[in-house]
Backbone bond lengths (Angstrom), bond angles and torsions (degrees), N, CA, C in turn:
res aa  C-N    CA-C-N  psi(-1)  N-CA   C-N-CA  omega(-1)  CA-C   N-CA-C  phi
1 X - - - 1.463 - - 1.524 108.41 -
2 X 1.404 111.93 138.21 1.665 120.13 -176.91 1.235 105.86 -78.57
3 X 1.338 123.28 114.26 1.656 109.76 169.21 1.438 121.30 -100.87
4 X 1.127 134.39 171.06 1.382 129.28 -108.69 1.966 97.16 -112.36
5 X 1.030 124.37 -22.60 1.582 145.38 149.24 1.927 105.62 -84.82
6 X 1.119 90.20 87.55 1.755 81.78 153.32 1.362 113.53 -62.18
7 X 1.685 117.75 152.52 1.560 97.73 176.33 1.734 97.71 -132.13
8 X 1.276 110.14 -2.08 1.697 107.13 143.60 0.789 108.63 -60.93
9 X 1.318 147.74 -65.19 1.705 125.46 -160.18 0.994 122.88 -79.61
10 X 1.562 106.41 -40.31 1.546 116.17 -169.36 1.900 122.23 104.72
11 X 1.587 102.86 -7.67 1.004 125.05 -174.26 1.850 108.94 -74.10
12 X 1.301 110.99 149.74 1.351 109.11 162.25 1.641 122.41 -85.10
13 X 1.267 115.54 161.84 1.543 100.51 166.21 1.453 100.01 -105.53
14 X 1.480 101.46 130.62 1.695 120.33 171.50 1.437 113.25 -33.99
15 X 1.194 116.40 -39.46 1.784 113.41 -176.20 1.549 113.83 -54.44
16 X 1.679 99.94 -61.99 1.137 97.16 176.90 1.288 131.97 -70.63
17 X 1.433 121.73 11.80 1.867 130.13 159.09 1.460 113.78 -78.07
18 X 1.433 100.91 -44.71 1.242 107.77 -179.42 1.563 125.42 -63.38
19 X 1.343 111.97 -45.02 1.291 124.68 170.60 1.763 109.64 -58.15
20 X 1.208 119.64 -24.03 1.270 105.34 162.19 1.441 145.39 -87.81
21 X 1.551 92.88 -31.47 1.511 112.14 166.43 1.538 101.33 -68.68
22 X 1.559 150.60 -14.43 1.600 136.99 128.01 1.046 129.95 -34.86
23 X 1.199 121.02 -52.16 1.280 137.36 154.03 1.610 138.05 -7.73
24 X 1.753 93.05 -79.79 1.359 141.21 159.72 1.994 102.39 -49.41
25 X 1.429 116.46 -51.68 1.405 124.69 -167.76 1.801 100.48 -61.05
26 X 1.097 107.49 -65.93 1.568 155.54 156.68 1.817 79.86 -6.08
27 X 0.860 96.55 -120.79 2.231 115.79 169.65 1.469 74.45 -4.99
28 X 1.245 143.71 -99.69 1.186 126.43 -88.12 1.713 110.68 -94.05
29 X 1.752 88.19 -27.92 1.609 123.62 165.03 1.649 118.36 -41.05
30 X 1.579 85.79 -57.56 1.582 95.24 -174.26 1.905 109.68 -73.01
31 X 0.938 112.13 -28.36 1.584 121.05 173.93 1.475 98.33 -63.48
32 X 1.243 139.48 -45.31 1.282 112.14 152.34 1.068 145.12 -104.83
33 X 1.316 124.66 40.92 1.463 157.04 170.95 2.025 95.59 -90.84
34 X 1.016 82.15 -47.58 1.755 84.18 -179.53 1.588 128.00 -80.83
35 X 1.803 99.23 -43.29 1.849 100.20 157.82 1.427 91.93 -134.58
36 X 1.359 109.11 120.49 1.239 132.31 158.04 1.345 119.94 -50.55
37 X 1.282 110.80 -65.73 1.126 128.27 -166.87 1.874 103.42 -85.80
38 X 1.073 124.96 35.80 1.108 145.55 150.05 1.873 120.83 -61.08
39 X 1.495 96.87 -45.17 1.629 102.26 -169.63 1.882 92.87 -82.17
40 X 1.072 131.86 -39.70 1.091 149.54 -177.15 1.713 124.96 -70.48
41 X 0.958 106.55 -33.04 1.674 111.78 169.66 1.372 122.82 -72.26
42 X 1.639 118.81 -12.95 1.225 98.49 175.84 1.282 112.12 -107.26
43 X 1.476 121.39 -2.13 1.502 111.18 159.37 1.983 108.39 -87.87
44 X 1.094 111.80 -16.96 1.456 97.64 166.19 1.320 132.18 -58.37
45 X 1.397 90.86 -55.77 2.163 105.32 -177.72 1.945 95.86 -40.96
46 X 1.495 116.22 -40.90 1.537 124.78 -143.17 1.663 101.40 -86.55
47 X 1.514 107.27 -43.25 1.437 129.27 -171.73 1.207 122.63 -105.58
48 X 1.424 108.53 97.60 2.090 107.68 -163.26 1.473 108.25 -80.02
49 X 1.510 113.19 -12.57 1.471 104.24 159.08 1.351 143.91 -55.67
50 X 1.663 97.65 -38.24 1.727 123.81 -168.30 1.615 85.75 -94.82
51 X 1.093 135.38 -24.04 1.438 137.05 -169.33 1.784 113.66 -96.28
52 X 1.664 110.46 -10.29 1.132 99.64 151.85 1.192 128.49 -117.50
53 X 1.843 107.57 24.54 1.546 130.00 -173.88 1.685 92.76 -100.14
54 X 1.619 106.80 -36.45 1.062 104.07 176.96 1.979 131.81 -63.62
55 X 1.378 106.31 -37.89 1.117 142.27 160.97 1.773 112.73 -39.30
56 X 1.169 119.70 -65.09 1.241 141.11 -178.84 1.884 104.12 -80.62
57 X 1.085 126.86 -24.17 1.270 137.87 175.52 1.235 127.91 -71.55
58 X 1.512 104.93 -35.49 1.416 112.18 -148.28 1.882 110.66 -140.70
59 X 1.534 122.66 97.71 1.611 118.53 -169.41 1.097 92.15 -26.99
60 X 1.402 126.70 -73.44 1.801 144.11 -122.89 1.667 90.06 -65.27
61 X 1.064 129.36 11.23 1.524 121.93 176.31 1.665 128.91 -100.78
62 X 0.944 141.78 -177.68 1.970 100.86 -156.73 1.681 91.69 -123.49
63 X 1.663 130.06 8.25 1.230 147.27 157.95 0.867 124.47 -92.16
64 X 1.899 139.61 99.26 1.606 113.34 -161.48 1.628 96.53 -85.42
65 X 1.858 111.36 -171.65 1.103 112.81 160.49 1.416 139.44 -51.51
66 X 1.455 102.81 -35.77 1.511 126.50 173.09 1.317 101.88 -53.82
67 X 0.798 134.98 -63.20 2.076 150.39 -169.47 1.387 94.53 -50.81
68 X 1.702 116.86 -60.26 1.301 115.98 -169.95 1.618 110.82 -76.27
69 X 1.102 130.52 -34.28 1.374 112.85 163.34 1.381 129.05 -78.94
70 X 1.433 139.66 -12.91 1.037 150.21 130.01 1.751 112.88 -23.15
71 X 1.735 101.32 -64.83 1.477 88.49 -168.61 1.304 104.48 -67.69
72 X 1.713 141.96 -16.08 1.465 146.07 179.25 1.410 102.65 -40.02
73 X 1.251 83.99 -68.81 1.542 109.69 -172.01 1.625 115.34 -46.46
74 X 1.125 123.80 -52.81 1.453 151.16 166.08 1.519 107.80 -2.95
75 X 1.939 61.13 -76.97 2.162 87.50 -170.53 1.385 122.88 -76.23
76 X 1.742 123.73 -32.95 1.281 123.19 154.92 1.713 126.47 -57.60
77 X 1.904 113.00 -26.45 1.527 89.76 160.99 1.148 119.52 -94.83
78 X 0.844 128.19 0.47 1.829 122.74 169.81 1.761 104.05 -75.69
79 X 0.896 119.53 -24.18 1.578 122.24 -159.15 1.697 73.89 -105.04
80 X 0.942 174.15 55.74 1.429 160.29 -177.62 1.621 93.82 175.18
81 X 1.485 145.74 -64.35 0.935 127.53 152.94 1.143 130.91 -134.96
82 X 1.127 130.69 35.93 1.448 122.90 155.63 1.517 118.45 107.70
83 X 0.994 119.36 -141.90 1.873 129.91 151.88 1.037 121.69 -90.71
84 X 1.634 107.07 5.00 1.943 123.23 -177.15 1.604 93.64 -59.10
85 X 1.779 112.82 122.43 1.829 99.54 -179.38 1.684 91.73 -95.21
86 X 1.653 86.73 163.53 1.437 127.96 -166.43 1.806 123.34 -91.38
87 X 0.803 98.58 64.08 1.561 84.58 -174.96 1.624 125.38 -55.02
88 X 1.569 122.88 115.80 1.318 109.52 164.11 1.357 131.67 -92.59
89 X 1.326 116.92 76.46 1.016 121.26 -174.53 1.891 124.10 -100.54
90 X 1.433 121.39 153.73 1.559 109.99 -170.14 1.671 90.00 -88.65
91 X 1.137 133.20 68.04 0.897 122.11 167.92 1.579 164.24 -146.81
92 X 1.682 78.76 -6.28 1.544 123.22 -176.47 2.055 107.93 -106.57
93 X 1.492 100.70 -55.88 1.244 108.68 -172.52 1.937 112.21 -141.50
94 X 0.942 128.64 179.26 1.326 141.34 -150.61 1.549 137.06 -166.74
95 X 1.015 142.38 96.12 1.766 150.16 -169.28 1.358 91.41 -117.63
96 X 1.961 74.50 126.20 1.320 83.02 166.49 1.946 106.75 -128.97
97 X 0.832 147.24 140.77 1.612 144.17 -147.48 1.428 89.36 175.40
98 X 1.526 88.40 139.10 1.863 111.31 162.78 1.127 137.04 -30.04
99 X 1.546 132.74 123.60 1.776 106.60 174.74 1.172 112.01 -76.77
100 X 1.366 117.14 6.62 1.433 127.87 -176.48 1.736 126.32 -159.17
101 X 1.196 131.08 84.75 1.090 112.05 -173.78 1.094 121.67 -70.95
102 X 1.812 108.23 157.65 1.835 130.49 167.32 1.368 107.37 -63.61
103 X 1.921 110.42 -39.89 1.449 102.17 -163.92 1.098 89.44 -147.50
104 X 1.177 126.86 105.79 1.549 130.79 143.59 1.325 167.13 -17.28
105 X 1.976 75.65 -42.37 1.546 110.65 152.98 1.734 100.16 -68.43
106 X 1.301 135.99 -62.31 1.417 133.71 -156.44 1.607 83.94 -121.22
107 X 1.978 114.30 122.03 1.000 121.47 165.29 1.352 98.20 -123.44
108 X 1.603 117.64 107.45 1.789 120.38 162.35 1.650 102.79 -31.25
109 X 1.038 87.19 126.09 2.153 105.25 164.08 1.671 93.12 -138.41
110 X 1.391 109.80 132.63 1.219 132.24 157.52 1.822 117.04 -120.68
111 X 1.524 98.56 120.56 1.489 102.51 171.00 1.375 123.12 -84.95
112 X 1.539 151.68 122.25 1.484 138.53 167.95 1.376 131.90 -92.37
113 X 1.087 145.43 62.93 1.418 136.99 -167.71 1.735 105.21 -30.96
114 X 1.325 115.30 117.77 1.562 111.42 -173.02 1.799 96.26 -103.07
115 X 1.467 126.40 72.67 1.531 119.01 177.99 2.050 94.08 155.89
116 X 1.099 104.10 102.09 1.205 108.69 175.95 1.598 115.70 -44.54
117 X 1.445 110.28 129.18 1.878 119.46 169.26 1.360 114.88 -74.34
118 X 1.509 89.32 130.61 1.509 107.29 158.42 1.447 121.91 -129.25
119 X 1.113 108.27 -168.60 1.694 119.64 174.09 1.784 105.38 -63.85
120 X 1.515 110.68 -51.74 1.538 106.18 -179.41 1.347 127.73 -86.66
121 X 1.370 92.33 -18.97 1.778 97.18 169.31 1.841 119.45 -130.31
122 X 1.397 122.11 103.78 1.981 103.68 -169.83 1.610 73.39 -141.78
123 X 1.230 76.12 174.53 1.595 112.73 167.10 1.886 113.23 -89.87
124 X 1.191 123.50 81.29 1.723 120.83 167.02 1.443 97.49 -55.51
125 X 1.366 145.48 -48.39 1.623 97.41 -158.72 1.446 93.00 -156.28
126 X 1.774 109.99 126.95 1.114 109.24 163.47 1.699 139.41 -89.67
127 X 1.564 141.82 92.20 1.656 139.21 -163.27 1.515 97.23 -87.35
128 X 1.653 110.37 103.89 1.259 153.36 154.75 1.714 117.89 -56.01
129 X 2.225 118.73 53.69 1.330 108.12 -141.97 1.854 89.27 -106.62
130 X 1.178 100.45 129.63 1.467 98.37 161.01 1.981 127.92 -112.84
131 X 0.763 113.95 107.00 1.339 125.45 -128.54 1.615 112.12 -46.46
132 X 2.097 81.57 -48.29 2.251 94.15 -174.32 2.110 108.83 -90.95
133 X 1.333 99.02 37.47 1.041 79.96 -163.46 1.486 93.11 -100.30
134 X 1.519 123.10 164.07 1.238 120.06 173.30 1.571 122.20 -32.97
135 X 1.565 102.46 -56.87 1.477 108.27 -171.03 2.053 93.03 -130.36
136 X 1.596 92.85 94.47 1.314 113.49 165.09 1.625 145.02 0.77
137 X 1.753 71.92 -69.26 1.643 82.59 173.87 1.480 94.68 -111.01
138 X 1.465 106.93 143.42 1.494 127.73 -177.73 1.316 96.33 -91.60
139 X 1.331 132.29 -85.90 1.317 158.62 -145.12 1.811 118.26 -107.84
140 X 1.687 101.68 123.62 1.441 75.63 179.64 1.353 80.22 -129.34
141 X 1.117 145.10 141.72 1.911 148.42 -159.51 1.352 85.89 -119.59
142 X 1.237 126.48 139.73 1.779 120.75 140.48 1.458 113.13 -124.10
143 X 1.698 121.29 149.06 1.301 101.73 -179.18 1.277 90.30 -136.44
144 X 1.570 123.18 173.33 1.029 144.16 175.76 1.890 116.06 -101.06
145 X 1.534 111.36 140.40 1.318 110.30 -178.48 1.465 124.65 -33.06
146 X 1.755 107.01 140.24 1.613 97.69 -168.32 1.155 156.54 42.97
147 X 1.841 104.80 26.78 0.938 120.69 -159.01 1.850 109.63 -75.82
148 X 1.561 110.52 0.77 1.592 120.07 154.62 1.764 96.59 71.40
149 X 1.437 109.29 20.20 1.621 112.19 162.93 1.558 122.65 -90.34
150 X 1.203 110.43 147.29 1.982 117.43 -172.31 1.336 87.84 -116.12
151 X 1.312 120.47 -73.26 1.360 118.20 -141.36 1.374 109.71 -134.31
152 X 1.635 121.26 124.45 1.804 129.05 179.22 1.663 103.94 -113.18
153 X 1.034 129.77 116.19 1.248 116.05 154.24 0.993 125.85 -116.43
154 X 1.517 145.82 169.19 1.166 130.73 175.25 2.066 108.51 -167.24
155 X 1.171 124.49 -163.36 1.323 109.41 -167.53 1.828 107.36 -127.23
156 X 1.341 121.30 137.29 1.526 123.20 -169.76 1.577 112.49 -114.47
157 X 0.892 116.63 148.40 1.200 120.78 161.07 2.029 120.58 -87.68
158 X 1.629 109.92 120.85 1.324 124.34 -173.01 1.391 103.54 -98.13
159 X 1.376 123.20 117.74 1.628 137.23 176.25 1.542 110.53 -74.38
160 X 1.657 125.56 -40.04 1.569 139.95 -155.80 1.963 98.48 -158.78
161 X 1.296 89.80 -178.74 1.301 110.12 173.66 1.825 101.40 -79.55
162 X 1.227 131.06 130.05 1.023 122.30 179.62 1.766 119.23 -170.88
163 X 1.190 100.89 156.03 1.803 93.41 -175.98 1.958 95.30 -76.28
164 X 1.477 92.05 161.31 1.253 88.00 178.86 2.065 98.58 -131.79
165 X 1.039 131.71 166.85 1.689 130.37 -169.92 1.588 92.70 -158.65
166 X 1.754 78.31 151.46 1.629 100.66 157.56 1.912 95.61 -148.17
167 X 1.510 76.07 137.02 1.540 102.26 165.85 1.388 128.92 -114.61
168 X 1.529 105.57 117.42 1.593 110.42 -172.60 1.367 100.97 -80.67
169 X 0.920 132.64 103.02 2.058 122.76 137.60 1.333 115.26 -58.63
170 X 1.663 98.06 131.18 1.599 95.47 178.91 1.402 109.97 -110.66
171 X 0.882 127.92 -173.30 1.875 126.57 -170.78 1.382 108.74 -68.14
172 X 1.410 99.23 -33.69 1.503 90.98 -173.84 1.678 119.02 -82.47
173 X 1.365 92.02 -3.89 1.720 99.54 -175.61 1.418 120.00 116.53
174 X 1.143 115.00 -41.00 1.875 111.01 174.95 1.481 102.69 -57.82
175 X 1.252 94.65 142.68 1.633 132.03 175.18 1.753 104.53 -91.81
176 X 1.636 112.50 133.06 1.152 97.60 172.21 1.694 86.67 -141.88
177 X 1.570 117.76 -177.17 1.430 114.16 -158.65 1.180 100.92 -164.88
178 X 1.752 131.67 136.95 1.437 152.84 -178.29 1.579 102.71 -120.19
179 X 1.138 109.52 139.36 1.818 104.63 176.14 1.950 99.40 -141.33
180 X 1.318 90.64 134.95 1.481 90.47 166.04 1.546 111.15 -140.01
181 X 1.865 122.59 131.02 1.418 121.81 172.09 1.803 117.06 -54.67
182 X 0.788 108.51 106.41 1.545 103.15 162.11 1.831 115.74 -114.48
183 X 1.492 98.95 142.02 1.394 123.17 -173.26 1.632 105.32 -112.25
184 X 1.607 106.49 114.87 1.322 121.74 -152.17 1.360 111.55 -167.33
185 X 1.423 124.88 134.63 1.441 96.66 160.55 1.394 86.65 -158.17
186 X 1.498 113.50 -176.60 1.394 142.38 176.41 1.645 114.62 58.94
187 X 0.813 101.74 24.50 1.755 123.89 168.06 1.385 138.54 -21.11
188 X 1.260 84.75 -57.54 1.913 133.80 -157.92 1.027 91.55 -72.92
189 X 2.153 121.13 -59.55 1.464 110.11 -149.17 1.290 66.11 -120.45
190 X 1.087 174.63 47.97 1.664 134.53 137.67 1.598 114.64 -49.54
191 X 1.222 94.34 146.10 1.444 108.44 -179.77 1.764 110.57 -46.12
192 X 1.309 132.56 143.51 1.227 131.97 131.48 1.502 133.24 18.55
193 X 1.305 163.77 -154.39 1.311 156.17 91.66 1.522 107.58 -106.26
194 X 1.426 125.03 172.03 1.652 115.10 179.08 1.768 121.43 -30.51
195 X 1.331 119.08 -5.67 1.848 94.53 -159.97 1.498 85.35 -84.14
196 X 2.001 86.84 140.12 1.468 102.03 -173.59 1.946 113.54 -71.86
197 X 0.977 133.76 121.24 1.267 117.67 -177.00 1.357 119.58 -88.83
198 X 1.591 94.89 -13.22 2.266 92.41 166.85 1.264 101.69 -52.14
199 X 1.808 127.98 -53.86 1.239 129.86 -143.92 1.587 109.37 -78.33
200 X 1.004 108.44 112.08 1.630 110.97 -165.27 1.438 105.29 -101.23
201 X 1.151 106.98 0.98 1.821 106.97 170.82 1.895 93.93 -80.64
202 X 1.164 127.24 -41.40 1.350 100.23 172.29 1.827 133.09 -68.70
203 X 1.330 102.63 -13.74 1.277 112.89 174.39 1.073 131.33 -45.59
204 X 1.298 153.28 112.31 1.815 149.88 -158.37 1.551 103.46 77.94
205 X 1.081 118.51 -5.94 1.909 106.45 -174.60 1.497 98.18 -59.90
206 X 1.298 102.29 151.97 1.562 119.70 159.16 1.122 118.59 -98.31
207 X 1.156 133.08 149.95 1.990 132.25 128.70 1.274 107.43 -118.89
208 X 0.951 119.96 169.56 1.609 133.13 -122.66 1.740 116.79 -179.45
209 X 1.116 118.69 75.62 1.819 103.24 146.16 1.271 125.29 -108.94
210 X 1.217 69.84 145.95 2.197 88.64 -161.01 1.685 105.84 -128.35
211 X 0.966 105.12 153.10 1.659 118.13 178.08 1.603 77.08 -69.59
212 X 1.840 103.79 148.06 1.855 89.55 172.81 1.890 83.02 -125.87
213 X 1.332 107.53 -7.06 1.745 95.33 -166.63 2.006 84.61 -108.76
214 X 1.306 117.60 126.98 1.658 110.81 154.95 1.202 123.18 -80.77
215 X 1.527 115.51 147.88 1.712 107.68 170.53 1.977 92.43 -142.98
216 X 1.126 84.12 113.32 1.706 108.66 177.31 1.360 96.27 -32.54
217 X 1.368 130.65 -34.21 1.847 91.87 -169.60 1.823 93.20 -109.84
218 X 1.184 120.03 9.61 1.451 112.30 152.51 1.091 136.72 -83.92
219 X 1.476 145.58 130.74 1.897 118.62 176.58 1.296 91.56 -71.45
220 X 1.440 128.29 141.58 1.535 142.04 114.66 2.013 105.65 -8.16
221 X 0.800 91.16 148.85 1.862 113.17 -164.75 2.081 94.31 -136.63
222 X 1.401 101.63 130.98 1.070 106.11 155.78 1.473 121.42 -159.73
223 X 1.210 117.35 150.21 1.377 127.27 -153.32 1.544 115.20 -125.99
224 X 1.404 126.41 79.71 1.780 108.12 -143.84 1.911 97.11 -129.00
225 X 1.280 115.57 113.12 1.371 132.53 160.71 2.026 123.36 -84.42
226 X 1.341 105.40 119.73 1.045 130.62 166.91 1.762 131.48 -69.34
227 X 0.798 154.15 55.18 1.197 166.47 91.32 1.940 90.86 76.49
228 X 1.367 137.40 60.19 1.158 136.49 159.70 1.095 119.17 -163.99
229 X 1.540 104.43 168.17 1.611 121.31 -152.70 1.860 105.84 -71.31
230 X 1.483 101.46 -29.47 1.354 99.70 -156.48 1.463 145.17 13.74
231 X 1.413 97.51 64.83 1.503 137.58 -155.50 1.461 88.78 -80.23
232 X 1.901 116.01 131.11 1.067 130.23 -179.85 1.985 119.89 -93.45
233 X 1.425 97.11 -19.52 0.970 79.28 173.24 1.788 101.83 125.97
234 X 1.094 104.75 -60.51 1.526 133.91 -166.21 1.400 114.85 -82.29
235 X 1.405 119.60 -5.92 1.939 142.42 -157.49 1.834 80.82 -99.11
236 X 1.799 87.80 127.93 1.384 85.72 158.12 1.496 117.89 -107.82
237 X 1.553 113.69 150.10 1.506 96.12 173.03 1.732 110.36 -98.25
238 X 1.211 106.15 152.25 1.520 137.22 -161.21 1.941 89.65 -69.71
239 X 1.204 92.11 -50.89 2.135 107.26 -154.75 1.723 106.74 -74.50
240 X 1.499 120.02 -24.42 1.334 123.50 178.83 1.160 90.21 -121.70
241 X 1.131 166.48 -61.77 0.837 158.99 -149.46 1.987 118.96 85.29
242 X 0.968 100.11 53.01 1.729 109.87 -152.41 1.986 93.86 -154.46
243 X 1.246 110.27 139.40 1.633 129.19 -178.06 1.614 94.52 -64.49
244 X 1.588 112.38 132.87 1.156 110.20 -168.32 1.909 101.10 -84.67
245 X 1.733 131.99 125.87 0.973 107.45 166.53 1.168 145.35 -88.98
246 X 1.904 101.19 154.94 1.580 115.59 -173.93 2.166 128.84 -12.95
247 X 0.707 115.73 118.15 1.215 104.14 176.95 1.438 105.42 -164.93
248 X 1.587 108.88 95.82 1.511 101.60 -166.04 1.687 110.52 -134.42
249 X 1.259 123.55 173.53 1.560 116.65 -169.51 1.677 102.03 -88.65
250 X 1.126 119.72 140.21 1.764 114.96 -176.48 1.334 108.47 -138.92
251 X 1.326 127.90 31.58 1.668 157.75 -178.16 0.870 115.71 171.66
252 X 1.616 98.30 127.26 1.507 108.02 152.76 1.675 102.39 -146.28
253 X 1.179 112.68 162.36 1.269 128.49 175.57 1.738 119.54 -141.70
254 X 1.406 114.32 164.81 1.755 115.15 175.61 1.818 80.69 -146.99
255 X 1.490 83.82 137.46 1.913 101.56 169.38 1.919 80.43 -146.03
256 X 1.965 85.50 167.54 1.253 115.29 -174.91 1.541 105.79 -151.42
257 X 1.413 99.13 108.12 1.433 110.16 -174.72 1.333 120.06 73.33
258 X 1.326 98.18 33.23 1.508 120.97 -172.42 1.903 107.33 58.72
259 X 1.311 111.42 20.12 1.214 106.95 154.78 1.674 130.03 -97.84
260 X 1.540 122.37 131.89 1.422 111.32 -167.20 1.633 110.48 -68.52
261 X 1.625 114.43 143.51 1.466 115.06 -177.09 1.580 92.24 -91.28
262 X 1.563 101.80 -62.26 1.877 114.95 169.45 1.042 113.43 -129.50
263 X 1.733 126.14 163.39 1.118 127.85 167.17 1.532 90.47 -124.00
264 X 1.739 109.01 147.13 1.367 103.68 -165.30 2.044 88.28 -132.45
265 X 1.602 105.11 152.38 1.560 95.32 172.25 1.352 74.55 -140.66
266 X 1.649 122.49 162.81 1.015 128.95 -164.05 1.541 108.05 170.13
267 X 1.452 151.62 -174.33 1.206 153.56 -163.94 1.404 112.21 -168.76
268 X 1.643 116.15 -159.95 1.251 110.74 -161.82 1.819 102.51 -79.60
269 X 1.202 107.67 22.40 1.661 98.97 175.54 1.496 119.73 -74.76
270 X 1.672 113.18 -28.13 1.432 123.39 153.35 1.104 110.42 -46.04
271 X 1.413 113.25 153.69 1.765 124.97 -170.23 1.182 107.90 -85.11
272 X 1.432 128.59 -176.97 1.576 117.28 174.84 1.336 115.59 -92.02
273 X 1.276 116.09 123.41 1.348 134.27 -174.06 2.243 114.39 93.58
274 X 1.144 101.08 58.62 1.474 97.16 -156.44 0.979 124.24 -50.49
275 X 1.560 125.05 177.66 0.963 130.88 -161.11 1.380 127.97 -143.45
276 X 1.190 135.50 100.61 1.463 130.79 -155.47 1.976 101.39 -129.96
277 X 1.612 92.54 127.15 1.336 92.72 168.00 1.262 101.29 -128.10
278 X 1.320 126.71 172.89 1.511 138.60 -145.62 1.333 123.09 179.69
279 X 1.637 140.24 130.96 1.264 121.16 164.43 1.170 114.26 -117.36
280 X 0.845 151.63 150.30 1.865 167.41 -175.91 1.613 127.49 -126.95
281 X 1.139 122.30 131.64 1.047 119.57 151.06 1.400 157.36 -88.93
282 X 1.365 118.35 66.34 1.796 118.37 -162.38 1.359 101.22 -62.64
283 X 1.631 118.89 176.74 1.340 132.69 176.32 1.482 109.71 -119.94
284 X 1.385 96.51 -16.63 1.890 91.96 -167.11 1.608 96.96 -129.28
285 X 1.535 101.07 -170.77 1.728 103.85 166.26 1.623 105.62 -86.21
286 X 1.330 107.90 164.57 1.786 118.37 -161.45 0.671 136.27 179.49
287 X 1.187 147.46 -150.20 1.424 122.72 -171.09 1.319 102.60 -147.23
288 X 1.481 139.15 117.48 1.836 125.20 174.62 1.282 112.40 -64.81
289 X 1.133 157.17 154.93 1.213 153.60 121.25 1.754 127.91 -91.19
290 X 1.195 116.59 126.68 1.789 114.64 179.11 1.691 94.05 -117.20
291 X 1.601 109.01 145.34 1.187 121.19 164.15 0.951 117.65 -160.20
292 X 1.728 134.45 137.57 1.092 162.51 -166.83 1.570 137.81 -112.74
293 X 1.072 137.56 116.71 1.036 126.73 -164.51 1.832 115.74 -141.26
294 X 1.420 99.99 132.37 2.064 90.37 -162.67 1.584 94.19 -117.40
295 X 1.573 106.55 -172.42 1.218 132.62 167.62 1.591 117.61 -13.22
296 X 1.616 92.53 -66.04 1.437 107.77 -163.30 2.140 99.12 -72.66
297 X 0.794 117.21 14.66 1.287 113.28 -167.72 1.279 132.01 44.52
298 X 1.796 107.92 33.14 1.604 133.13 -167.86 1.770 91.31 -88.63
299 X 0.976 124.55 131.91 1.683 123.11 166.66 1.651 122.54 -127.34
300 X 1.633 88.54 116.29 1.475 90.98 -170.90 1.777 111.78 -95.73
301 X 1.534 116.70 154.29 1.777 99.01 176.40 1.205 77.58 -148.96
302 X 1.494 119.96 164.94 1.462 162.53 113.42 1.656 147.37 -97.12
303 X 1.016 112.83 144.81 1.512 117.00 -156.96 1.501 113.14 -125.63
304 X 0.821 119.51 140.23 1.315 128.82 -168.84 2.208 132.91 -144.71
305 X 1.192 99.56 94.24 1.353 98.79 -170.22 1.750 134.50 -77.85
306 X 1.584 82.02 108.24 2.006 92.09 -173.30 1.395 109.60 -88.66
307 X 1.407 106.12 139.53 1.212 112.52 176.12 1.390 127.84 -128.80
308 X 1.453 121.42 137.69 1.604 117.61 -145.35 2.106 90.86 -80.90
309 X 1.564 78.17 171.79 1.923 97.07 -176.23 1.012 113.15 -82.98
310 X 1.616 141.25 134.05 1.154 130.46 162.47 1.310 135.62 -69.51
């Protein structure tokens, strides 16, 4: 019989290496069969990011998710408004957004005014807040009395999984509030898509569909794209290898007849190249106007002439 050390040669026999390095596998397996979360605790204790991914991830932790999005929430409305209370009611205003987005970079948000505007009763200002995103509040809309608008939608950029809100203020002051979960992430920095950003002849362009004929008992419809990078900051580029910089739109507005429909302030939470749709009600023929204004304090506008139905 061959035994397992030759001791002429001096050689081992392979079996018996192997059978130990199983062994060795064996131990090391069962050590985390028993604490899992062994491989994982020492970048948690170190990393408060992965440690509040961990937190939100995982029951066995003594904070549930609820607690942690609650306290999100907490601290962004007090810092946003105060002890001003919140009504959630279905009844004032409305979000509607993905339970899941396609694109992250561009997440459809549609706003609904649920109660027709007037002079004695509108909505002054809509806060567009998404909670995990770098910069919170996306959208802050303001409108002026009777401005005869239902519905704005337009497209956001999602950083994480996160609730997203809009809060109507109404003239008289009550706060009311819509919330929808959306599942999303990497938003913020996704790369670019083709628009060239050397080429600065495309920069400020519009496109535009617009109701071009009015008929008094229809609102006018308009649909108006901005032509920019609205670069966050956080995007890496592939070709230099260097963070592409910030350069994003932080106004925009639409008036009619040099009257304002909205005035909008907002940041790189708009997608690249934004997107604002809107309906209005004029009475006469007039003129639309859109204008834009970013980072660089470059301001782009366009104008557009509607004319009523006979």
């Amino acid at each position: 019989m061959r035994s397992v050390l030759n001791n002429t040669s001096g050689r081992k026999n392979p079996t018996g290496i192997f059978a130990a390095l199983k062994l060795s596998l064996l131990v090391v397996s069962l050590t985390f069969v028993v604490r899992p979360e062994a491989a994982y605790s020492a970048q948690t204790s170190t990393n408060p990011v992965l440690k509040e991914q961990t937190e939100i991830g995982h029951s066995t932790t003594t904070r549930s998710k609820v607690e942690l999005i609650d306290e999100r929430w907490s601290m962004l409305r007090e810092q946003v408004f105060a002890d001003r209370p919140i009504l959630e009611t279905a009844e004032v205003i409305s979000l509607q957004a993905p339970g899941r987005a396609f694109d992250s970079a561009r997440v459809p948000v549609t706003l609904r005014a649920l109660s027709n505007q007037s002079v004695d009763s509108y909505i002054k200002k809509l806060y567009v807040i998404v909670d995990k995103n770098p910069v919170p509040v996306a959208a802050t809309f303001t409108f002026e009395p009777n401005d005869g608008w239902q519905t704005i939608d337009t497209e956001l950029r999602i950083n994480e999984y996160t609730y997203m809100r809009v809060v109507a203020e109404l003239n008289t002051g009550e706060l009311h509030m819509d919330s929808s979960f959306v599942k999303a992430q990497g938003g913020c920095s996704a790369p670019p898509s083709s628009y060239e950003r050397s080429n600065q002849s495309l920069l400020g362009g519009f496109e535009a569909s617009i109701t071009n004929l009015l008929d008094p008992k229809v609102p006018a419809l308009a649909r108006i794209r901005i032509n920019h990078p609205n670069a966050s900051g956080m995007q890496f580029d592939q070709m230099s290898r260097t963070y592409i910089p910030a350069h994003y739109i932080h106004t925009m507005g639409a008036e009619f007849n040099d009257k304002p429909i909205f005035h909008l302030e907002t940041n790189f939470s708009l997608s690249q190249d934004p997107i604002l749709g809107f309906n209005f009600e004029p009475t006469e023929n007039g003129e639309l106007k859109m204008y834009a204004v970013d980072s660089k304090q470059q301001r782009f506008e366009r104008k557009w002439q509607i004319t009523a139905k006979n």
